[in-house]
C-alpha positions in Angstrom: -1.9 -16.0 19.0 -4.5 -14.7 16.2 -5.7 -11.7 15.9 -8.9 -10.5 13.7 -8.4 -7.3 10.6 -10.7 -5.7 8.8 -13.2 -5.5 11.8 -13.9 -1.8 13.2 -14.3 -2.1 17.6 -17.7 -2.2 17.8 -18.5 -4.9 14.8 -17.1 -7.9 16.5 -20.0 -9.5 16.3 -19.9 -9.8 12.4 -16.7 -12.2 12.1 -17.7 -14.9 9.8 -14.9 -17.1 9.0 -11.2 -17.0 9.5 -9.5 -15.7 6.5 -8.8 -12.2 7.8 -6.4 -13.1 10.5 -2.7 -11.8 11.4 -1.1 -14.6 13.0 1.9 -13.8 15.2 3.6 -15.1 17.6 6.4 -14.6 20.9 9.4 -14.3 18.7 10.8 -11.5 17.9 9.5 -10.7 14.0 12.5 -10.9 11.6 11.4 -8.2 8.9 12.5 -8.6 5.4 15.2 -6.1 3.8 14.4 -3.9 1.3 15.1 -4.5 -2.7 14.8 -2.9 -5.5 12.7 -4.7 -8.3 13.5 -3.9 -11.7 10.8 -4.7 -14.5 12.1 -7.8 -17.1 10.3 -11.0 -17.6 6.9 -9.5 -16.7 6.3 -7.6 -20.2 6.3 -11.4 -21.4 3.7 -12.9 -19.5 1.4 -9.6 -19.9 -0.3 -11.1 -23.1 -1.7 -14.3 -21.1 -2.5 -11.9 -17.7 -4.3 -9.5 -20.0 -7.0 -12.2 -21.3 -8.3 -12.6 -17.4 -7.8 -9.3 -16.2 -10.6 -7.2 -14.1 -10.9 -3.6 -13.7 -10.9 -1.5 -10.5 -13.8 1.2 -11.4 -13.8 4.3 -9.0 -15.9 8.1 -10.1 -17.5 8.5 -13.0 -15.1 7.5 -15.3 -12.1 5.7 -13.4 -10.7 2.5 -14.4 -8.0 0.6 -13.5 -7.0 -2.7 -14.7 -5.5 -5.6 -12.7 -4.8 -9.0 -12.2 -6.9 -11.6 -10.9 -4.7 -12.3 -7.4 -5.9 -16.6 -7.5 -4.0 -16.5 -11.0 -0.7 -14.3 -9.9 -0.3 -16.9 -6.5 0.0 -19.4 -9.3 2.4 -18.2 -11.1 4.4 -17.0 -8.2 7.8 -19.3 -7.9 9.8 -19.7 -5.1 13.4 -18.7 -5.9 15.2 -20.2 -3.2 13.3 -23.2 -2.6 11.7 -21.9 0.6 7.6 -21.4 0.9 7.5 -17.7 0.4 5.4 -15.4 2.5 2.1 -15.5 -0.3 2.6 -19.3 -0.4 2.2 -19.4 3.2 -0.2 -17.2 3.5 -2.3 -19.2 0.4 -2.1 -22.4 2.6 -2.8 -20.9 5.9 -6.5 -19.1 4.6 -5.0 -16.0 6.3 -4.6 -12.1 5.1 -1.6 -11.2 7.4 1.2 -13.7 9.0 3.2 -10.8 10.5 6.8 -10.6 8.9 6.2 -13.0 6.8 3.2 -11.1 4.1 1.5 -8.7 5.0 -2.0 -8.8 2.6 -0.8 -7.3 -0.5 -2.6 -9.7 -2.4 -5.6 -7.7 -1.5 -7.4 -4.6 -2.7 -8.5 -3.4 0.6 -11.5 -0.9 1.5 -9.3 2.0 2.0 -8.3 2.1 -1.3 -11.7 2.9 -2.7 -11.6 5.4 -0.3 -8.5 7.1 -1.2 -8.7 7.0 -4.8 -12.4 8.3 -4.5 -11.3 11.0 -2.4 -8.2 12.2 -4.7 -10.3 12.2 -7.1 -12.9 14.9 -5.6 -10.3 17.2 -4.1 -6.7 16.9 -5.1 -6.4 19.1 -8.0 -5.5 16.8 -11.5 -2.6 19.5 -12.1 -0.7 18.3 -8.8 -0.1 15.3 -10.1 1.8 16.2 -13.3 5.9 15.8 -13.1 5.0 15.3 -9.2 7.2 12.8 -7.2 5.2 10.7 -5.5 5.4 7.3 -3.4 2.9 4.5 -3.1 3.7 2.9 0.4 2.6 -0.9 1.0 0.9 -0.5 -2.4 -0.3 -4.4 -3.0 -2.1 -4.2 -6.8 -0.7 -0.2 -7.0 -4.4 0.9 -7.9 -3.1 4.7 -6.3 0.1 4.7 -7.8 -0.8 3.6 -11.4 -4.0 6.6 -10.6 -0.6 9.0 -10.3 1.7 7.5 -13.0 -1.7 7.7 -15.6 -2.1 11.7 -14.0 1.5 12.6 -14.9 3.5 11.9 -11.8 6.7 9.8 -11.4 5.3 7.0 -9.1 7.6 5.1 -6.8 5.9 1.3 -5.6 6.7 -0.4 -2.4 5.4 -3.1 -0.4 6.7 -5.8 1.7 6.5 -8.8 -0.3 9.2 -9.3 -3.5 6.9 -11.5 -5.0 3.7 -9.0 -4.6 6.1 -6.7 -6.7 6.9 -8.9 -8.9 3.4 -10.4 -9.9 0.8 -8.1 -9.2 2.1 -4.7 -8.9 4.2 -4.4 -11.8 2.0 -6.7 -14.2 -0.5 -3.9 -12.9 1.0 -1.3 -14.0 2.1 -2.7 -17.4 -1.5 -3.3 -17.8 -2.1 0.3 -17.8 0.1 2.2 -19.6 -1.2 0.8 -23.2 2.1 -1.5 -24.5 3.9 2.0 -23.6 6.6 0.1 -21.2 9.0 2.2 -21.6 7.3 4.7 -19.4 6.6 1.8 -16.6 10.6 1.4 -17.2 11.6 5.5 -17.2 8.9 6.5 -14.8 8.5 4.2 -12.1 10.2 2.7 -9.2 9.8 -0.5 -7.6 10.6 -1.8 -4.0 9.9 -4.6 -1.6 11.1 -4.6 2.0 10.8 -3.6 5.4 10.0 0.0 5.4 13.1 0.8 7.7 15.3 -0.9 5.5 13.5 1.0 2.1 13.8 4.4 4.3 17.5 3.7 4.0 17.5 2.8 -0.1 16.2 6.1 -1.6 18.1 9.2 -2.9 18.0 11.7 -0.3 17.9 14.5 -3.2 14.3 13.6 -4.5 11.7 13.8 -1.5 8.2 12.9 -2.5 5.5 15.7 -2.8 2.9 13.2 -2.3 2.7 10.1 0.0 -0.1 7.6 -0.2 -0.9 4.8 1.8 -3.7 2.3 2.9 -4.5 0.0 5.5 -1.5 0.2 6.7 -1.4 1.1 10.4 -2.4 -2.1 12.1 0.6 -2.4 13.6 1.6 -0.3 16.3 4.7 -2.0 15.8 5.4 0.0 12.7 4.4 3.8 13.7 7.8 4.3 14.1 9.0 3.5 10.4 6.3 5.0 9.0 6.3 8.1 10.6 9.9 8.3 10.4 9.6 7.9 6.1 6.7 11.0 6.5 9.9 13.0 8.6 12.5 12.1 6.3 10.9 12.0 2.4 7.9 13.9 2.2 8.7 17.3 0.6 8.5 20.1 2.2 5.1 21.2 1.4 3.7 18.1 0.4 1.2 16.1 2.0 0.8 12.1 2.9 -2.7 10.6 2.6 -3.1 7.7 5.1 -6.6 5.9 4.7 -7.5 3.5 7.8 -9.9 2.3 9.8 -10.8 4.1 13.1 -10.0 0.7 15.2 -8.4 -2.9 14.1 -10.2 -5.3 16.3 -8.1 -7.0 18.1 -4.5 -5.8 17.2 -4.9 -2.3 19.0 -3.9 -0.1 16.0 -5.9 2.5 14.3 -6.4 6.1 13.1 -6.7 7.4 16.6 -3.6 5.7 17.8 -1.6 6.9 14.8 -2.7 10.8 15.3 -1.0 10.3 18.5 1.9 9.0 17.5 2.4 12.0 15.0 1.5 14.0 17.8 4.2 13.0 19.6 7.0 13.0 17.0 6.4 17.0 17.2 7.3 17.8 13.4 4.4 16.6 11.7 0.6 17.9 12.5 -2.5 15.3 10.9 -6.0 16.2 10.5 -9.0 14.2 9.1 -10.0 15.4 5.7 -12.2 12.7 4.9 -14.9 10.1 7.3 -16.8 7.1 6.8 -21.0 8.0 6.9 -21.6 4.2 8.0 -20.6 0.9 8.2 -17.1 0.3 9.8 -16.1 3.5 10.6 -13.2 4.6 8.5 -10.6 7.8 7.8 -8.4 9.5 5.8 -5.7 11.6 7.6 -3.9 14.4 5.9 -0.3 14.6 7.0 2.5 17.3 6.5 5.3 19.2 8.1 4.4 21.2 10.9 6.9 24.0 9.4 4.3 24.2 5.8 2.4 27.1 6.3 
């Protein structure tokens, strides 16, 4: 069975072609565990990724550079012989094969968002020495916003070889030859977020959490919510930018306001909407117990 992304409820009738699909099926999904990916032979390819790279411009005066994702699916390898989740997704013209990738590759829509709205009203002094954790970060365009702010930046998402060829090649892109800092200031994971929950130091809870697009699946409220319960600081806040509705998978800001609801320790609001198009949010997320 298919389902359509990136489509709001009522814009159904706009789906053009078939490369934003998650494709799932009866079986139970088989998530991948959770590594940590430390930085090596990327600071040796950064010479030949820096020739074609393009820049992510957000504000006045925001610009962050990245890799083109055609060129990083060509250079990714796969270490065990077996099509990795890119790979398959590449052949298969699709964003999302659930458990298998889950559209890192891609700089989504609620990324603009989030950045733009950091920008405009979180404070520039927040972010210095700050801990903070960009959750299914794909390219790391909000993480690499915190690491160039001051903050030590933690990078997850699903796919190793995401990590491994956009993200960190991303970030070494930024930070001026300085990869020590990249080394000495950052974190990188890929995994399941249960199995990641599971990795991290229980003495260093993150003051700030950012995340986008990432609450399709109903399937993984749970995990999500349970990382917001477990590592976000006690006064600090988790940004979640989403649409209002996924067409066709059931998941969506409204959905995921109930959820925390229901959980009973954290409280959301909406601190930032859409003014047209596909309707989209950001939710604001801490501890009920912050006053």
């Amino acid at each position: 069975m298919s389902f359509r992304f990136n489509f709001s409820c009522n814009d159904d009738h706009k789906i053009e072609r078939n490369t934003n699909l998650i494709e799932t099926n009866t079986k139970k999904v088989q998530w991948l565990e959770s590594e940590e990916i430390t930085v090596d032979t990327q600071i040796e390819q950064l010479d030949s990724m820096v020739q074609h790279a393009k820049m992510f411009i957000c504000g006045d005066n925001i610009e962050i550079g990245h890799v083109v994702a055609n060129e990083a699916v060509a250079n990714i390898i796969s270490e065990d012989g077996v099509q990795n989740g890119t790979e398959l997704a590449e052949s298969n013209h699709s964003d999302l094969i659930t458990g298998k990738y889950e559209g890192g590759l891609k700089i989504w829509e609620g990324t603009t968002d989030l950045i733009e709205y950091l920008i405009e009203s979180v404070n520039k002094n927040q972010w210095k020495e700050a801990n903070v954790l960009d959750l299914g970060c794909g390219a790391g365009i909000l993480g690499i916003y915190s690491l160039l702010n001051g903050a030590y930046t933690t990078f997850q998402d699903y796919n190793k070889e995401v990590i491994k060829y956009v993200t960190i090649p991303n970030v070494l892109l930024n930070l001026e030859d300085d990869s020590e800092m990249c080394i000495t200031r950052c974190k990188f994971y890929c995994g399941d977020w249960s199995s990641f929950n599971k990795k991290l130091d229980n003495s260093k809870p993150y003051d700030i959490i950012l995340t986008s697009e990432t609450i399709y699946n109903e399937e993984n409220y749970d995990k999500l919510i349970e990382i917001f319960l477990q590592r976000l600081s006690k006064n600090g806040s988790a940004y979640v930018a989403a649409k209002t509705c996924y067409f066709g998978v059931g998941g969506g800001t409204r959905q995921f306001e109930k959820r925390i609801e229901k959980c009973g320790s954290l409280k959301s609001e909406v601190c930032w909407k859409s003014t047209g198009g596909i309707q989209r949010e950001i939710l604001k997320i801490t501890h009920t117990s912050q006053q």
